[in-house]
N, C-alpha and C positions, 0 to 999 in steps of 0.2 A: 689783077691778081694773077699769077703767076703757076701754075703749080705743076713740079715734071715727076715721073716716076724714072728713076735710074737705074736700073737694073743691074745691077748686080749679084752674080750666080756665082758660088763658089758650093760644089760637090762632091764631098765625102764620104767615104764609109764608118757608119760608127756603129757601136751595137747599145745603145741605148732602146730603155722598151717601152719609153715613152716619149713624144714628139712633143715641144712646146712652142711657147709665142712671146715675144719678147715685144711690149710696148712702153713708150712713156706714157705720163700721166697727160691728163687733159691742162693746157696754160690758157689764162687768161691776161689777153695781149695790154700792154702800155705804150707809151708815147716814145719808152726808152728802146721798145726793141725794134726800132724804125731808126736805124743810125746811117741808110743808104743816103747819098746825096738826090735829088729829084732828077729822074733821067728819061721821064714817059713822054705820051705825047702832051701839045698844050691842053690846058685847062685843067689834066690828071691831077687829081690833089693826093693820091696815097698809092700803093702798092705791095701787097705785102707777097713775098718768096717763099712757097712751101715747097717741097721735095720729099717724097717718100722715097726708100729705098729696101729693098730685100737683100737679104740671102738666106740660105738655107745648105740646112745639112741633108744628105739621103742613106738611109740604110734599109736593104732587104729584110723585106720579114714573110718567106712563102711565097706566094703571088704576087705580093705588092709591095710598095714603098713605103717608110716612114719616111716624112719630110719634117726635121726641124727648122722652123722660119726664124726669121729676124726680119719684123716691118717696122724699119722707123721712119717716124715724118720728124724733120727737122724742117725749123724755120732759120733760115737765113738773115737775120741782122742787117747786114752790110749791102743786102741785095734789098732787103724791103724800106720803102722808104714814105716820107710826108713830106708834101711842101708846107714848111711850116708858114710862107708868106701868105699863101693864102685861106691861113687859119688864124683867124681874130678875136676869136673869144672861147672859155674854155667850153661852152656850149657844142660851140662847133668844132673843137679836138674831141667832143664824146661822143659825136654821132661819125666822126669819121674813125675814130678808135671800133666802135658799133659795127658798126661796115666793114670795117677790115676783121673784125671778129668773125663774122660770119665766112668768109675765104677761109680764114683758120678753118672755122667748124666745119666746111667743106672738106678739107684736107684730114680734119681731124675723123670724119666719118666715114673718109676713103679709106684709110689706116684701120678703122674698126671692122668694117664692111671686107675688106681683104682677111685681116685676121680672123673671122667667123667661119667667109669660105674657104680656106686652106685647112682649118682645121676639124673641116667634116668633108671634107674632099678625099675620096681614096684614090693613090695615085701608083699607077702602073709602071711599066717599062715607058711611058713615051712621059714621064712625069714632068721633064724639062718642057717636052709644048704646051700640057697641062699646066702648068704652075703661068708659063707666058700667056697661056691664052686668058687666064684668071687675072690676071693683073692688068694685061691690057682691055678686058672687057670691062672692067671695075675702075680705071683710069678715063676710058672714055667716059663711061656714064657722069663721073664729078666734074670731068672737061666740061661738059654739058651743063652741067647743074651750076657751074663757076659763069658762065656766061649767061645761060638765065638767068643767076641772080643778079650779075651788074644790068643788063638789061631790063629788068622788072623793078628795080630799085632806083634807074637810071644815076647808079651809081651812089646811092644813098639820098637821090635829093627828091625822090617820088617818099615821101614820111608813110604811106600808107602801106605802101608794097613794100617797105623795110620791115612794117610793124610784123606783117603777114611771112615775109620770112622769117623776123625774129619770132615771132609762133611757131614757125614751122624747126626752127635750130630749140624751141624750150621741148617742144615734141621728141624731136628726134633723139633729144641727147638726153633725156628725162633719164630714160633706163640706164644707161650709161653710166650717165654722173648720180645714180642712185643714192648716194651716201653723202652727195654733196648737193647744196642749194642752189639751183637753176634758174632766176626767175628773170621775162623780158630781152632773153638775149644775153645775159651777162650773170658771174657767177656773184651770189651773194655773200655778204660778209657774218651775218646769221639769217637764222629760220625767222 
């Protein structure tokens, strides 16, 4: 799994008097958003492409900065992909759909986790190292947690350690997706 942040910084003066956050909604992934050709190493059965990216607007207010954000994570299509040869039953397209969900959710929690601290962040004159040093400190940590989980799941084929992450993605994203059905890793279709 794949995931970069790209930074992009663009810095303005606005006089807005209040600062906001712009995210999409939470997706729950399919077989069809896997339209990459298979280009990993052997044995790789999936890969999925997420990329976060910023910007933000800044205007003075006193002492400090208001910083308007834009954090979107896009998933890439064309970049994420499945071998479908070596998927033979629809069993095993739902556990590696499962697997690839959680990369998402990783991505998806990076994106949340940035938007929470930028917008209890007060940001000064040096806002620009500020706002970088937040995105790279919050990038590593899911760099991290993206390689634990293929590691601890052995790539979804440890069932126990997937279970225990997918406990750990119904935790996390409980609060989150509050108003929506969360159960096992996967979003449900009702209560």
């Amino acid at each position: 799994m794949g995931i970069k942040i790209e930074k992009i910084v663009y810095t303005t003066l606005l006089l807005f008097l209040c600062a906001a956050a712009v995210a999409q909604p939470y997706k729950r992934l399919m077989s069809a958003d896997f339209q990459g050709e298979p280009n990993g190493p052997a044995g790789d059965i999936a890969f999925t492409n997420c990329a976060i990216t910023y910007t933000y607007k800044a205007h003075r207010e006193g002492d400090y900065y208001k910083l308007d954000f834009s954090i979107l994570l896009m998933m890439d299509h064309y970049r994420s992909w499945i071998d479908r040869n070596q998927v033979n039953t629809p069993e095993r397209m739902a556990e590696i759909l499962k697997h690839e969900q959680g990369h998402y959710n990783l991505a998806y929690l990076e994106q949340q986790e940035l938007l929470r601290t930028v917008s209890h962040t007060v940001f000064r004159g040096n806002y620009h190292a500020v706002a970088d040093a937040i995105f790279d400190r919050i990038d590593a940590k899911y760099k991290q947690l993206n390689i634990d989980y293929d590691a601890d799941t052995q790539n979804s084929t440890n069932r126990v350690q997937q279970q225990s992450w997918n406990a750990y993605f119904d935790r996390a994203l409980g609060p989150i997706l509050a108003d929506r059905y969360y159960k096992n890793g996967e979003l449900a279709e009702e209560r």
